[in-house]
C-alpha positions in Angstrom: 4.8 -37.9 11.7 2.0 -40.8 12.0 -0.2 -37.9 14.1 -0.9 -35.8 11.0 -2.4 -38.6 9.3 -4.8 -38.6 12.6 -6.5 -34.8 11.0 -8.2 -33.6 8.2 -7.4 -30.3 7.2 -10.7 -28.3 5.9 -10.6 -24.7 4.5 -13.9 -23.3 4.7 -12.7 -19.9 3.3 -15.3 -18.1 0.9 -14.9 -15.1 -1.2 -17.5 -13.3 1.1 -15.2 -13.2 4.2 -12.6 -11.0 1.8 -15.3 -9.3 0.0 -15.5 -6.3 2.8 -11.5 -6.2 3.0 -10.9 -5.7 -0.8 -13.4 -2.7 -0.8 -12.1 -1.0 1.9 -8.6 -1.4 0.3 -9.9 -0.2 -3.5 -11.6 3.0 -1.4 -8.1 3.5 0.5 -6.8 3.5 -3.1 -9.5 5.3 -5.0 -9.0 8.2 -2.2 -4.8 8.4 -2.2 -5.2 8.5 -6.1 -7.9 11.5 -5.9 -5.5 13.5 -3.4 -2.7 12.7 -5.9 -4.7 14.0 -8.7 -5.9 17.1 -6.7 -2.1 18.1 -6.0 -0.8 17.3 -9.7 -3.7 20.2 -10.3 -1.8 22.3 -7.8 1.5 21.8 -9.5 2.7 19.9 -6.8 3.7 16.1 -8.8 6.5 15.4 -6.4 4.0 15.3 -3.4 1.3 13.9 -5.3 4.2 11.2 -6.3 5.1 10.7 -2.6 1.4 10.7 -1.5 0.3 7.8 -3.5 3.6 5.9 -2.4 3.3 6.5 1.0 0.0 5.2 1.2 0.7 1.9 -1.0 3.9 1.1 1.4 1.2 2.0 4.7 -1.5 0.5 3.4 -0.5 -3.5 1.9 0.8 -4.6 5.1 -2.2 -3.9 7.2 -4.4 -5.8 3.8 -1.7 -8.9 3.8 -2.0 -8.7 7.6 -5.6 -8.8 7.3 -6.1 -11.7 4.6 -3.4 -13.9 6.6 -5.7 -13.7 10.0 -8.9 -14.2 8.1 -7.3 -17.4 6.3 -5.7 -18.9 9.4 -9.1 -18.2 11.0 -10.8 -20.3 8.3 -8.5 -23.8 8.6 -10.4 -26.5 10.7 -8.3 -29.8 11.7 -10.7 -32.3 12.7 -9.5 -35.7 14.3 -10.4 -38.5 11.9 -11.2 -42.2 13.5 -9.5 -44.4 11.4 -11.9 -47.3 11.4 -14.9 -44.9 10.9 -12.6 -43.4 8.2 -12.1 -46.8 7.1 -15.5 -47.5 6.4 -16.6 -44.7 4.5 -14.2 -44.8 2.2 -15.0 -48.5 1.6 -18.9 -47.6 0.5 -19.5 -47.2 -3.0 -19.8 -43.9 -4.2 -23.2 -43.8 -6.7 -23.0 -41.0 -9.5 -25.7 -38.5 -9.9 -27.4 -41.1 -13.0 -27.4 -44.1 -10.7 -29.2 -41.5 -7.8 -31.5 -40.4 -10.4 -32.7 -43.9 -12.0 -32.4 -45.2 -8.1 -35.3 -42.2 -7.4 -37.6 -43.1 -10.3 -37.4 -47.0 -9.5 
């Protein structure tokens, strides 16, 4: 259990690495619902029904599948030295008004 206090864990995920996933899925979406809508026209609701279904149970596997892998791909552990670690936590932190009147002199 001492080990893990050896790493820090960093999560550099953004919304832009999802961004591409989400559309794809809403355009997966947006096309089951239009072939639903084109066979309630045809006075077919129970496939139109089973369609829309099919393609929600096919489709949010493969999207939780996807988001999982893009997370797990996106975790860093980085070995921390303790005595470098030591020291930078031991420097006094200056807030953005002491930086700015530090600047102007």
């Amino acid at each position: 259990m001492n080990n893990l206090s050896k790493y820090r864990m960093n999560c550099t995920l953004s919304f832009g690495d999802i961004y591409g996933q989400i559309i794809v899925w809403l355009m997966v979406i947006f096309l089951s619902l239009s072939a639903a809508m084109a066979l309630m026209g045809a006075s077919k609701p129970i496939y139109a029904i089973a369609i829309v279904g099919l393609i929600l149970v096919l489709t949010i596997p493969f999207l939780l599948f996807a988001f999982v892998t893009t997370l797990l791909n996106h975790i860093e552990l980085t070995e921390v030295d303790p005595v470098i670690e030591k020291v930078t936590n031991t420097t006094p932190i200056a807030t953005p008004s002491q930086q700015a009147a530090q600047v102007t002199g």
